[in-house]
N, C-alpha and C positions, 0 to 999 in steps of 0.2 A: 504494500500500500504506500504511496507517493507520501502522503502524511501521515504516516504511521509515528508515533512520540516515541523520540530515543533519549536515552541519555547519554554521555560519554563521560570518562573520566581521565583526565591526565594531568600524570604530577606536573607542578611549577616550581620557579624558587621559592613561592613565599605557601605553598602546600599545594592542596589540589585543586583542579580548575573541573567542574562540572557543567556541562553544555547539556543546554536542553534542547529538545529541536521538535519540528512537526506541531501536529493537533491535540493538545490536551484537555480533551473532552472524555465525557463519560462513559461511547464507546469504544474508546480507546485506551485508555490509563490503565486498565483493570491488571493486564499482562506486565507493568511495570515497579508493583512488587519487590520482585525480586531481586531484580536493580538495586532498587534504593538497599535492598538488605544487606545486600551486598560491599556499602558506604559502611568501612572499617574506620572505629574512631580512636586517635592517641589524643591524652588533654592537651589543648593549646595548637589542636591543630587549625589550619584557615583552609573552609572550604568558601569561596569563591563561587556558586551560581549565577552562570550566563545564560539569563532569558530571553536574548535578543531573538533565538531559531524561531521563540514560540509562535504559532501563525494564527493558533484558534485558539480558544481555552473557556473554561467553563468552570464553576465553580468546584466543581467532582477535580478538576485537573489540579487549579489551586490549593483544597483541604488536602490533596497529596502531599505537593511538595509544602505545604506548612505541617502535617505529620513529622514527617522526614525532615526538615529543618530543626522542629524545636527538638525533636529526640536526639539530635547530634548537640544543643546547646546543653541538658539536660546533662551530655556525659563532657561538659566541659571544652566542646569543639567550640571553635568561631565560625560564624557562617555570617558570608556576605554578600545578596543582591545584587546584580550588577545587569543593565542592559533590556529592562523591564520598559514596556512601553506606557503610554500616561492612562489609558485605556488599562491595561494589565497591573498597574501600580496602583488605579485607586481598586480594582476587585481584591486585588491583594491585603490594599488595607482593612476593605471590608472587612474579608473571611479574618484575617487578624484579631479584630476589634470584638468578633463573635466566636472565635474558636475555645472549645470549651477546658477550662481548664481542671489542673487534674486538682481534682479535694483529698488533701491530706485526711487521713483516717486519724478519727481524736482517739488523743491516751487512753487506756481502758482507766474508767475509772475505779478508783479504790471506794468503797463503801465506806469507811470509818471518816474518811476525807471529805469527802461530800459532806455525809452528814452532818458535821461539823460547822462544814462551809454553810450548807442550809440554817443550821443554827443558826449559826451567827447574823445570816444575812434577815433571817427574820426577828431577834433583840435588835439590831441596829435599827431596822425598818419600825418597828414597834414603839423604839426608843424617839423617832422622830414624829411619828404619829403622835403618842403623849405631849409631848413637847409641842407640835401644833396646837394640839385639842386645847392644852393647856394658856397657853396665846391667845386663842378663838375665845373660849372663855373668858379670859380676862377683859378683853376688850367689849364682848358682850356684854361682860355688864359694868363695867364704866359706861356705856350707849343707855343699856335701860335705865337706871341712875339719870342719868343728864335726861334722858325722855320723861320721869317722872319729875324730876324738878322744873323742868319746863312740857308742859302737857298739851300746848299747842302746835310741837314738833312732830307729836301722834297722827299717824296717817290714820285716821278711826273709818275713812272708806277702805282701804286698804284691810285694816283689820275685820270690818263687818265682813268684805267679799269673802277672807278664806275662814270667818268663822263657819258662811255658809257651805262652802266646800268641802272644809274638813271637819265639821261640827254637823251642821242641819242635814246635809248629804248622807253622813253615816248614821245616822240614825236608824235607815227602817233595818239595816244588818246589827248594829246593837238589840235595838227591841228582840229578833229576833234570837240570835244568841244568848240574851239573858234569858229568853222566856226558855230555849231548850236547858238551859245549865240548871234555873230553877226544876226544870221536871226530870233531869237526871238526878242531881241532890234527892228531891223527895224518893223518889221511886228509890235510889237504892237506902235508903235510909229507915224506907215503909218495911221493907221486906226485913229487915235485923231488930223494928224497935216492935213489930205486931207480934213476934217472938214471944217480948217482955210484955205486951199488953198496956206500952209505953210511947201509943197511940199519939195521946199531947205531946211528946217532947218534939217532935216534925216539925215543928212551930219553932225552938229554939235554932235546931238545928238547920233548918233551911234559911231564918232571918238571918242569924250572927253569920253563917260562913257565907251566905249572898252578898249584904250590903258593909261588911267588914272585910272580906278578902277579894269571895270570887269576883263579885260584879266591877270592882276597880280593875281588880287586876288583868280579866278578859276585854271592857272597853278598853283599855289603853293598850292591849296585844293589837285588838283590830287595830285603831286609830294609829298602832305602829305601822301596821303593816301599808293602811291608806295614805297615808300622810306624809310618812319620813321617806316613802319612797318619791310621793309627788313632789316633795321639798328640794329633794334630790336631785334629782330629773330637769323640774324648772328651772334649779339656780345653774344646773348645769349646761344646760343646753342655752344659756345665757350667757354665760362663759365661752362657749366653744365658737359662739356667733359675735365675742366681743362685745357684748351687751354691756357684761358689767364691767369693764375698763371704759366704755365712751361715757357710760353713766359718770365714771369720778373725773372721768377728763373733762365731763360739763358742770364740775359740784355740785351733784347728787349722790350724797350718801347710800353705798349699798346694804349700810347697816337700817338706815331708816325703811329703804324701800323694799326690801328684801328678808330681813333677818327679824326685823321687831315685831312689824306685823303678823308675820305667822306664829313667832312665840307667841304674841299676846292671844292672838288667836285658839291656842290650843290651851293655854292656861286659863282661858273663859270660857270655852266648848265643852272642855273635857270632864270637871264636877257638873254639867248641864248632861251629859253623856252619861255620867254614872249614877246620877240621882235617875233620871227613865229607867235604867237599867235595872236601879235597885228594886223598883215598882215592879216591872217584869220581871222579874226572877223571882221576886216572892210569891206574884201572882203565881208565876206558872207552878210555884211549892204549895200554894191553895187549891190550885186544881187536883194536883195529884192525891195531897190531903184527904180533900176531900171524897175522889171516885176509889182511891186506896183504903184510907183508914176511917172512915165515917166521921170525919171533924170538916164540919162544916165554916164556912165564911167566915160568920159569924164568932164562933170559936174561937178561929183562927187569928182572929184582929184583937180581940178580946185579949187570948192569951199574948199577941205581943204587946199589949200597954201593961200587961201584966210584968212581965217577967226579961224582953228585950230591953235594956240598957238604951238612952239616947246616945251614949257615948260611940257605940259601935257604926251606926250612920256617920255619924261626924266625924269617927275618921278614914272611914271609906273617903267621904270628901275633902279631907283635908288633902291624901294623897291623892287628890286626882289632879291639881296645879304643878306637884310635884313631876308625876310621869309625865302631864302634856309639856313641862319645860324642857326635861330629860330627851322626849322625840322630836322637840323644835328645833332643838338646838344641836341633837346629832344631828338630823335631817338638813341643815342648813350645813354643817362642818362638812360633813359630806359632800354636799354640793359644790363647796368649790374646793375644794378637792380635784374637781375632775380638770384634764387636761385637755389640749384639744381635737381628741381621738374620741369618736362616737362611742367605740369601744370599751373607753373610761365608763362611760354612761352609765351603762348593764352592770358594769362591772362595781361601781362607790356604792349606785343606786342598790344593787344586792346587800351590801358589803352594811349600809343605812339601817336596812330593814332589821338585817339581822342582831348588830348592833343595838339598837333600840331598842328591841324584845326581848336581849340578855339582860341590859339596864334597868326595863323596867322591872324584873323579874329577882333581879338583884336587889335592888333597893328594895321593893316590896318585902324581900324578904329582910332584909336588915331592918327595917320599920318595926314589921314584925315580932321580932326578939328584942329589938329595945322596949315597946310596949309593952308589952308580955314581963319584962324585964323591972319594969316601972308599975305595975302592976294595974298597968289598962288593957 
């Protein structure tokens, strides 16, 4: 074949001279193999490539001789270009530019190294998170502070819109789970006290663990889970669109328009949340009462002016400003938090939820054992 692609080789003074010649297309190249295999390498030797013969070429011809070239660099040869047309020099650079390189295989990791490394990278991470929270905090409430001694800095539209969001909105989901918690409580309570023929005490039992434990502490699991994420999400996606950087660069405080509203918001929603709830959960311990243990309504009401404490309502609500500060104020930390990866988003906005439902759970519980402790 009159184009058939050769190679030649012959020594020089300054090493060896490779001529290329003919059509180096795709089907052609295939049988030139073993040629190039053939290109024996000592370090430091100059191979020279003369592309001038080349007449056709094709990318198949090119990813050849760049095979064959870099494996000769690899063992320490020099190799040098020469005679490449301006047509053949930019496909050259192309396939260059795109040729795949080789990926070093990583060190087999050691287990005990790692694990350590992980440690550590999660106390440092941990240790800076703290140290923010603790920041955010502080600054939040120097803001509320200077918001209460001056009370016409109070966004109060601001605050009615997300009381109705996250207060009025969640509503018909509290009613609802207070009313099933109340007929769980009774129902397993009926079946251990008709045992003892100790019918009346349903009434203790259902009020003090409703409107003293359960019913705080399941509104503000939801209200965590509604809220600290929507908290999250909006301050977020505020950020990631530059929202809140043009907000400070016009002097608008993102503490006023973002961070205090929603606190006040859930620190006035959330004893509104838990007082409904309390009502529901007793009722639903009235119904069960009642179609369970033959204690009717009436009974029922009776025996708690009897015998229920006012103390245990009041501090169901004392802790409910508590919790809704607790998920205001992750749900805002979190928020900016995020970077400007959507990805961040999913990722704080999880990270809020979860958070705020250990807090509230925690502190309830430490409330708990001081009062108990105190002997309320």
């Amino acid at each position: 074949m009159k184009n058939k692609p050769s190679l030649h080789v012959t020594q020089t003074n300054d090493g060896l001279s490779v001529t290329l010649q003919g059509n180096w297309v795709k089907e052609t190249v295939k049988a030139l193999d073993l040629a190039f295999n053939a290109l024996t390498c000592n370090p430091k030797t100059v191979y020279t490539f003369d592309l001038s013969g080349i007449r056709e070429f094709d990318t198949h011809g090119i990813m050849l001789i760049l095979h064959y070239t870099k494996k000769l660099e690899i063992q320490n040869c020099i190799v040098l270009k020469v005679g490449a047309s301006e047509s053949l020099e930019k496909l050259f650079t192309v396939c260059e530019q795109h040729y795949p390189e080789k990926k070093e295989k990583p060190p087999k990791e050691i287990f005990i190294l790692s694990f350590l490394e992980n440690v550590g990278k999660d106390i440092f991470e941990g240790y800076r998170t703290l140290s923010y929270f603790f920041a955010f905090t502080g600054e939040l409430t120097q803001h509320v502070i200077t918001s209460l001694l001056n009370p016409l800095t109070i966004r109060f539209k601001a605050t009615l819109y997300h009381i109705e969001q996250s207060g009025a909105r969640a509503l018909p989901i509290i009613l609802l789970t207070s009313f099933l918690i109340g007929i769980v409580i009774a129902y397993q309570g009926a079946t251990q006290l008709e045992k003892f023929g100790a019918n009346i005490f349903i009434v203790e039992m259902v009020t003090i663990s409703a409107v003293r434990e359960l019913a705080p502490l399941l509104t503000a699991i939801v209200v965590a889970g509604r809220s600290a994420s929507a908290y999250t999400a909006q301050i977020g996606v505020m950020k990631i669109t530059d929202e809140v950087d043009a907000m400070s660069s016009m002097g608008f405080s993102p503490w006023n328009f973002l961070v205090l509203p929603r606190l006040f918001a859930l620190m006035i929603s959330l004893p509104l949340l838990v007082f409904f709830g309390d009502i529901v959960s007793v009722f639903g311990g009235m119904v069960i009462a009642t179609t369970q243990l033959d204690v009717s309504f009436v009974e029922f009401i009776d025996r708690i002016k009897e015998t229920v404490a006012l103390k245990h309502l009041i501090i169901g609500l004392v802790k409910a400003p508590i919790f809704g500060c607790v998920i205001a104020t992750i749900g805002c930390f979190r928020g900016f938090q995020i970077d400007s990866s959507t990805e961040s988003v999913g990722k704080y906005t999880t990270i809020s939820v979860v958070n705020a439902i250990f807090w509230v759970i925690a502190i309830d519980a430490i409330i708990s054992v001081l009062l108990t402790e105190m002997g309320l």
